[in-house]
KEKE-3310 file (N, C-alpha, C; in steps of 0.2 Angstrom, whole numbers, plus 5000, padded with zeros to 4 digits):
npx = (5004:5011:5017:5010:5003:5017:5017:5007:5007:5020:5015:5005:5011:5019:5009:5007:5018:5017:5004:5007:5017:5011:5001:5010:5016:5016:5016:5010:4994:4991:4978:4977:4984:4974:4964:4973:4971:4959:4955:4963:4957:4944:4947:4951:4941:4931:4937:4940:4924:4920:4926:4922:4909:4910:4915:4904:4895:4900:4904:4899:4883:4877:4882:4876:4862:4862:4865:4855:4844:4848:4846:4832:4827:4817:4816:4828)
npy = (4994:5006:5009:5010:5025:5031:5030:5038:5048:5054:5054:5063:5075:5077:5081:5092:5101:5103:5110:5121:5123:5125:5135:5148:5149:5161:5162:5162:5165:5184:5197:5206:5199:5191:5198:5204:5193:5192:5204:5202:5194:5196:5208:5201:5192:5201:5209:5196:5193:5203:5203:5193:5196:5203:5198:5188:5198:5206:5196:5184:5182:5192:5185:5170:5174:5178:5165:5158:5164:5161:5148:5146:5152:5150:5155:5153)
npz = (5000:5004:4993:4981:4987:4988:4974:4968:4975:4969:4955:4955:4961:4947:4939:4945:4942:4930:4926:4933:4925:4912:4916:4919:4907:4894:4880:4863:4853:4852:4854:4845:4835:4830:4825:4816:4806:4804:4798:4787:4780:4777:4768:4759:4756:4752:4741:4733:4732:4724:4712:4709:4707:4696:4684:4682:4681:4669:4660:4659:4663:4650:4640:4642:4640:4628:4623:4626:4621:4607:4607:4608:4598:4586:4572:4565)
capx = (5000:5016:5019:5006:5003:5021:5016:5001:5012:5023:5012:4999:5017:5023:5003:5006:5021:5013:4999:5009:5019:5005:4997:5015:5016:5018:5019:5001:4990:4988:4972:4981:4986:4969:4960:4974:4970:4951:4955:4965:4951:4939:4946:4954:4935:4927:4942:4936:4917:4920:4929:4917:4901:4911:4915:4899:4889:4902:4905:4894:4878:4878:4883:4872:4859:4861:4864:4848:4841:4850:4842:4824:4825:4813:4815:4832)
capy = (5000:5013:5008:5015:5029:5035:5033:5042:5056:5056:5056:5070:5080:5078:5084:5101:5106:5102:5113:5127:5126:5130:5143:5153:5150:5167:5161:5161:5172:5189:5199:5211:5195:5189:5204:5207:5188:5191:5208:5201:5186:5200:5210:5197:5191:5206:5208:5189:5193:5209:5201:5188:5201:5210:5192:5187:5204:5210:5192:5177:5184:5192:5177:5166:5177:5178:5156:5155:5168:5158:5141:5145:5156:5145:5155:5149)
capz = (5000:5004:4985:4978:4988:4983:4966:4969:4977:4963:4949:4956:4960:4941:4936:4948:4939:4924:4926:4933:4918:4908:4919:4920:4899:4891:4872:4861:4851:4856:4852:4839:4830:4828:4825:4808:4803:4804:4793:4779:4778:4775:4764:4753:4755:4747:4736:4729:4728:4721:4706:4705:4703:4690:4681:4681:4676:4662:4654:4659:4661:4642:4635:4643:4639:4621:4621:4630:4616:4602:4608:4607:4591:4580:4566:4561)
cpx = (5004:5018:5015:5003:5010:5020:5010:5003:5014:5020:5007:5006:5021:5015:5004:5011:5020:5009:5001:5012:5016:5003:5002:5018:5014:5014:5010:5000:4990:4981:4973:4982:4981:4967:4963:4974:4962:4952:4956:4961:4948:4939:4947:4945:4930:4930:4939:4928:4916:4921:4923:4910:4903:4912:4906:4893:4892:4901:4901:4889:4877:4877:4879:4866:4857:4861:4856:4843:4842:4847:4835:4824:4822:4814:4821:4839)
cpy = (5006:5012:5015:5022:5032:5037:5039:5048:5058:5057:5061:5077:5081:5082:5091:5103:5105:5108:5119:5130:5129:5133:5148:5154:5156:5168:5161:5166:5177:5192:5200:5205:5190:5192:5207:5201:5188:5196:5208:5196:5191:5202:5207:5191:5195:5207:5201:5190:5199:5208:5197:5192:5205:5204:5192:5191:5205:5204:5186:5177:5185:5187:5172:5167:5175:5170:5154:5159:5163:5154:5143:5149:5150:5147:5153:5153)
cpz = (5000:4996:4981:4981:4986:4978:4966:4969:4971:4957:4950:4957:4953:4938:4940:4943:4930:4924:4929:4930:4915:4910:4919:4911:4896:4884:4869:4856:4854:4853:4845:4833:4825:4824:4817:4804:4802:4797:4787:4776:4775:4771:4758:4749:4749:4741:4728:4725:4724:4713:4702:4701:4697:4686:4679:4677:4669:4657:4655:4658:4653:4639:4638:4642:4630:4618:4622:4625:4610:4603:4607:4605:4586:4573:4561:4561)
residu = (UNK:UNK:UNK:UNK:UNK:UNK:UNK:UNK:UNK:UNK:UNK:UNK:UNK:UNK:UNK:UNK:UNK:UNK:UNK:UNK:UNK:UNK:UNK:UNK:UNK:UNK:UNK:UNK:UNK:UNK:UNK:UNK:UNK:UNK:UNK:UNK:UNK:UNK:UNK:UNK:UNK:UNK:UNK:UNK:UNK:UNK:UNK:UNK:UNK:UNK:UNK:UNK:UNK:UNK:UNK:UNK:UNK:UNK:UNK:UNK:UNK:UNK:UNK:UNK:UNK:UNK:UNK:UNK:UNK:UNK:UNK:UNK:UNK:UNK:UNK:UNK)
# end
């Protein structure tokens, strides 16, 4: 039984400094870090749809308008 209580001891004493290494750990994200990884998503995001709506309206639409016009012309 002094066995395993030592162990016991020993390995709840290897989990404290364990866990007050992590509470006294520094190192990480800070806010600011975040905050310009949210920013450059955003704008690299609007950047993207912005592209796509000018795609879409100058050169897709049009042309699929006039395919869609050409297909159901009966008269030839």
């Amino acid at each position: 039984m002094k066995k395993f209580g030592k162990k016991v001891s020993k390995f709840m004493g290897k989990q404290a400094v364990k866990v007050q290494l992590a509470l006294s750990n520094n190192k990480g994200e800070g806010y600011i870090d975040t905050a310009v990884k949210i920013l450059i998503a955003v704008v690299l995001g609007a950047l993207l749809l912005a592209g796509l709506y000018a795609l879409f309206g100058n050169i897709v639409m049009p042309t699929l308008s006039r395919r869609i016009q050409d297909m159901f012309n009966y008269a030839g």
